[in-house]
C-alpha positions in Angstrom: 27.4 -9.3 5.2 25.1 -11.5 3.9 22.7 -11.8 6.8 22.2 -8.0 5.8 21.3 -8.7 2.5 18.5 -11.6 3.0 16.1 -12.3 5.8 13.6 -14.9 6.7 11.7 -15.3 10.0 8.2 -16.5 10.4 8.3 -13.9 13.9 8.2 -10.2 13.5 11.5 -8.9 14.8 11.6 -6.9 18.3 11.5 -3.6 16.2 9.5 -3.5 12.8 12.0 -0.9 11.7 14.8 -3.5 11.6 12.6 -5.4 8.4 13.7 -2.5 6.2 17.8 -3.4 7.7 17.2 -5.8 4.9 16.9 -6.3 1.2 14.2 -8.9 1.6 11.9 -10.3 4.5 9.4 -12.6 4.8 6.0 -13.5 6.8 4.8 -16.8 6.3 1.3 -17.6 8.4 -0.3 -14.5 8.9 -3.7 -15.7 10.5 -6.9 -13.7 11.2 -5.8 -12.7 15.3 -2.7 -11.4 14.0 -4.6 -9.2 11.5 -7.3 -8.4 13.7 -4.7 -6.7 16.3 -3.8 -4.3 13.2 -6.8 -1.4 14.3 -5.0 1.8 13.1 -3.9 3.0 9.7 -0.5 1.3 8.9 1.7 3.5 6.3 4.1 0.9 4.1 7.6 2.2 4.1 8.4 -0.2 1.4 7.1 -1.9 -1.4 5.3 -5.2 -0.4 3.6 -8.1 -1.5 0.8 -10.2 0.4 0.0 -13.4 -1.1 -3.9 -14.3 0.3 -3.9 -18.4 0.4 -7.2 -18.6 2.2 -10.5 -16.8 3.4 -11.2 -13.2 3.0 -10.9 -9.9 4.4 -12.2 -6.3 3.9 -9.2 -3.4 3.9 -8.4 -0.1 3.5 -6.4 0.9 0.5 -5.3 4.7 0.3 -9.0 5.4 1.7 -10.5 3.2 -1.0 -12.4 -0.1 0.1 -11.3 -3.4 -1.4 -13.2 -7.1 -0.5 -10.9 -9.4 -0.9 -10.9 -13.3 -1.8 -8.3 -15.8 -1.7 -6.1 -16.3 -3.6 -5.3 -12.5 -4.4 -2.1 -10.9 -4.5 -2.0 -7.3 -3.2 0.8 -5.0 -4.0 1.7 -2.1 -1.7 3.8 0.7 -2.6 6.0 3.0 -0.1 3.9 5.4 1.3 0.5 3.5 0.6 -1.8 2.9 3.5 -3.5 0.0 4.8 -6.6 -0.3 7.4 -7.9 -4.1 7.8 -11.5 -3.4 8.5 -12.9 -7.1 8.7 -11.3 -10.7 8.5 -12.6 -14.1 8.0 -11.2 -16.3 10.7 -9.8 -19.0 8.2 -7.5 -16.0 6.6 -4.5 -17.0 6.1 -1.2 -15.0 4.4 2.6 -14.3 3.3 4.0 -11.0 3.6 7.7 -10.0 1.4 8.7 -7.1 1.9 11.6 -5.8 -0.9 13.7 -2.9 0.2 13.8 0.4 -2.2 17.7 -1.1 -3.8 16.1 -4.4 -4.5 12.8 -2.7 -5.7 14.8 -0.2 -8.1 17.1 -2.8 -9.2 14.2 -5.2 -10.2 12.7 -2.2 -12.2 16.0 -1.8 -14.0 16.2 -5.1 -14.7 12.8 -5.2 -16.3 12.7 -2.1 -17.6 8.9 -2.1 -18.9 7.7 0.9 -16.5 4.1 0.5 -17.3 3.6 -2.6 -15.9 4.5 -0.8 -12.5 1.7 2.2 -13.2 -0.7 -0.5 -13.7 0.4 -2.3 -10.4 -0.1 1.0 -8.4 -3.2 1.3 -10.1 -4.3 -1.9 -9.6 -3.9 -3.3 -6.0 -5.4 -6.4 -6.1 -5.0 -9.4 -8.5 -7.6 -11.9 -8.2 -5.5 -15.3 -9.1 -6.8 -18.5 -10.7 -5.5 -21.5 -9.7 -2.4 -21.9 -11.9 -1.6 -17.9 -11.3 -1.5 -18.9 -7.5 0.4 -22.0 -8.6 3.0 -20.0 -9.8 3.0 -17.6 -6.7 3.7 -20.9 -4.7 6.6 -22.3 -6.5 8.1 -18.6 -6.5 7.6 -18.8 -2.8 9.4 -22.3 -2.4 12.5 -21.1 -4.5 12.7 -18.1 -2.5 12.7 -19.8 0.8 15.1 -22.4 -1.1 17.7 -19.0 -1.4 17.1 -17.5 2.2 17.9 -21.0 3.1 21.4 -21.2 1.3 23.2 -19.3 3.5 26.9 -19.6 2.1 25.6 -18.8 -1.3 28.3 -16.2 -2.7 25.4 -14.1 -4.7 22.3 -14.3 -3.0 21.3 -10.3 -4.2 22.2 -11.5 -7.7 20.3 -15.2 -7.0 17.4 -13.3 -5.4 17.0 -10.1 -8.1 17.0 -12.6 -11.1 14.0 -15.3 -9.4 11.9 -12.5 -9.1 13.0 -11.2 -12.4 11.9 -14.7 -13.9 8.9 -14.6 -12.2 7.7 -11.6 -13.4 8.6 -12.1 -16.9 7.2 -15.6 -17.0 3.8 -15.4 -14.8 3.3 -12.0 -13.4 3.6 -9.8 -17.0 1.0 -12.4 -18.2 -1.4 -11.9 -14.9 -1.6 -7.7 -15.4 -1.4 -7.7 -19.0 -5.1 -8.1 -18.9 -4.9 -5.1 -17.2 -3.7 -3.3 -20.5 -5.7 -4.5 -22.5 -8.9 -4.1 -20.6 -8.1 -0.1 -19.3 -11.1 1.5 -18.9 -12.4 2.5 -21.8 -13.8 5.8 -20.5 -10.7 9.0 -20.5 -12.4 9.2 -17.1 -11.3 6.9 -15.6 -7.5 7.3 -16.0 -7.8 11.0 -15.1 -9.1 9.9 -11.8 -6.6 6.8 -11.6 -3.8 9.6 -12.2 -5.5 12.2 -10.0 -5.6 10.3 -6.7 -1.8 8.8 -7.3 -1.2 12.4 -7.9 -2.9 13.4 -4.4 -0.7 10.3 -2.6 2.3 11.9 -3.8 2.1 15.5 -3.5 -0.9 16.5 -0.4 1.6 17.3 1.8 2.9 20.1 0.1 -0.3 20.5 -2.5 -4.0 21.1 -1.0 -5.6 23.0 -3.8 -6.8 21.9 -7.0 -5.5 23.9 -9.4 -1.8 22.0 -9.0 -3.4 18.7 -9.8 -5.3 20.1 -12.7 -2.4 21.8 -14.2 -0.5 18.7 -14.0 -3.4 16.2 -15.6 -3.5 19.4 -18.4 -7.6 20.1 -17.5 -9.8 22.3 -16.1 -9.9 22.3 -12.5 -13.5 22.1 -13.1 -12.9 19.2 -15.7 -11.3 17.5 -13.0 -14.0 18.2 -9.9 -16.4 17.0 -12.2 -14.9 13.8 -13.6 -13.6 12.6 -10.2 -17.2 13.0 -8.8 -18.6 11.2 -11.3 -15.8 8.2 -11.0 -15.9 7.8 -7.5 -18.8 9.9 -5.8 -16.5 12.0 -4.2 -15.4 15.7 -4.7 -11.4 16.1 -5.8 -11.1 18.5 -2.8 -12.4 15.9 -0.2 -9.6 13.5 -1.8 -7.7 15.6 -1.2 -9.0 16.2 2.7 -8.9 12.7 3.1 -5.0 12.2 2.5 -4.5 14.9 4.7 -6.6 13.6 7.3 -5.6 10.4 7.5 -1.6 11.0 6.8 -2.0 13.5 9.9 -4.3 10.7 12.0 -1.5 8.4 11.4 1.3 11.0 12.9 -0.9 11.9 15.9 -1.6 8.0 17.0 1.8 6.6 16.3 4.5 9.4 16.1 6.6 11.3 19.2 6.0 14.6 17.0 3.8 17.6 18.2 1.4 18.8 17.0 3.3 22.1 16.0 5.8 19.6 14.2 2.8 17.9 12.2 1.7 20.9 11.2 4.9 21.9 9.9 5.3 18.4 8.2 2.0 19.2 6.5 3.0 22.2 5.2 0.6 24.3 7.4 1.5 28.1 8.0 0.1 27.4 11.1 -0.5 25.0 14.2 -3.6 26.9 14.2 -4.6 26.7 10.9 -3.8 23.2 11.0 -6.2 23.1 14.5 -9.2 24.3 12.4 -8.5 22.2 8.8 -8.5 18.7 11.4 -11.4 19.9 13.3 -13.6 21.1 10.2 -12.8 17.6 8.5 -13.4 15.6 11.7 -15.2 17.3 14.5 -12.8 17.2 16.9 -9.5 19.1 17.5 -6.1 17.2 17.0 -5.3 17.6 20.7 -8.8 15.8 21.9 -8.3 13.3 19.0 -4.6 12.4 20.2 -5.1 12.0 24.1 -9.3 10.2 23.2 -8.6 8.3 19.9 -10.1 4.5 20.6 -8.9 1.8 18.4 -11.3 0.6 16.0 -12.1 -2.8 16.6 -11.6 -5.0 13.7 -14.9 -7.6 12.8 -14.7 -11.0 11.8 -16.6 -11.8 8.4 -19.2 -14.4 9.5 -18.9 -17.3 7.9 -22.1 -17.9 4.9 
């Protein structure tokens, strides 16, 4: 049916989970309070795009900080997670949210697959005003499609907009991004490193995995990530765990047997120590004490 296929609502439906019933959804007016209620890790369970038309905020992408100006487009994969840490109070947003057929079909349709590594690598596109122009008028025709609701291809309608857009304004926007790779190996060891780490921590917690598949020297790789980001390969690797096993303890009905077991720990004790060596406190004291972290406006300058 068709109202399976395309969704618009400027509400959040009575269950989250429902957004991902559909092959596209959309959240127009996202204001600061709204934000500001967001004060736990939120993990993405599908690809989505957040179109920044005003103020600014401070988040938390995959553990790494990001200040972020209007307009700015930021691009979250499936399994990324976000943390809003401060928001001015004139922010103001649109969420889309593309469900993995759409998201696959668009890639097929495209089919230049480095233009999505340097997405995932780069979260955040600052716009000028004609590259947030063009995010506008993508906008109108999109809500011009959820709007026809007897159209006999709205999949077909929708896949071949965004395909337009992309081709036309986006490839333009991140082919700067190409061109202008870090000069420094470095830096696209550590790039692949910590994409590596969100895909594999899980099941992977030592170092010699990631340095067999980036074809170094675990010490190669220690030593380059500390000098790209200030912080050891192993306590990226911590962090992931950490904060993917934070996430399960504040928000999922597993125990804490059953995270461990979903973290690949041989252990609910050896899981017990890893959490409390990392953060001080046990998981059992952090599930039943965990506060939520209130979330700061950015005072106005």
């Amino acid at each position: 049916m068709q109202s399976n296929i395309l969704y618009d609502d400027i509400q959040l439906p009575e269950k989250v989970s429902d957004i991902l019933q559909h092959d596209f959804w959309t959240l127009s007016n996202v204001k600061a309070p709204m934000v500001r209620t967001v004060t736990n890790p939120v993990k993405f369970s599908a690809f989505t795009s957040i179109f920044i038309t005003e103020g600014e905020c401070l988040a938390d992408i995959n553990l790494i900080t990001y200040r972020i100006k209007a307009p700015a487009l930021i691009s979250v994969a499936a399994g990324d997670i976000v943390l809003p840490r401060e928001v001015r109070d004139d922010f103001d947003a649109s969420f889309s949210v593309l469900s993995s057929r759409l998201r696959d079909t668009l890639v097929a349709t495209i089919k230049d697959l480095s233009i999505f590594t340097v997405i995932g690598a780069h979260p955040i596109l600052e716009l000028s005003p004609d590259g947030a122009e063009s995010i506008k008028r993508l906008y109108r025709d999109l809500e011009e499609i959820l709007a026809a609701k007897s159209h006999p291809y709205p999949f077909e309608t929708l896949l071949f907009t965004l395909s337009a857009y992309f081709y036309r304004h986006a490839s333009i926007q991140y082919e700067k991004f190409r061109q202008d790779r870090p000069a420094v190996y470095n830096n696209r060891i550590t790039d692949r490193f910590i994409r590596l780490v969100q895909e594999h921590f899980r099941s992977e917690r030592f170092l010699d995995f990631y340095a067999k598949e980036l074809g170094i020297t675990p010490k190669h790789l220690s030593r380059t990530v500390r000098q790209q980001t200030s912080t050891s390969a192993v306590d990226w690797i911590t962090r992931f765990v950490i904060l993917e096993a934070k996430v399960m303890l504040r928000s999922s009905n597993l125990n804490i047997q059953e995270i461990a077991e979903e973290l690949h720990f041989p252990s609910q004790s050896f899981f017990g120590k890893y959490f409390k060596k990392a953060t001080g406190i046990s998981p059992k004291e952090y599930r039943n004490n965990f506060g939520p972290m209130p979330s700061k406006p950015i005072s106005e300058e």
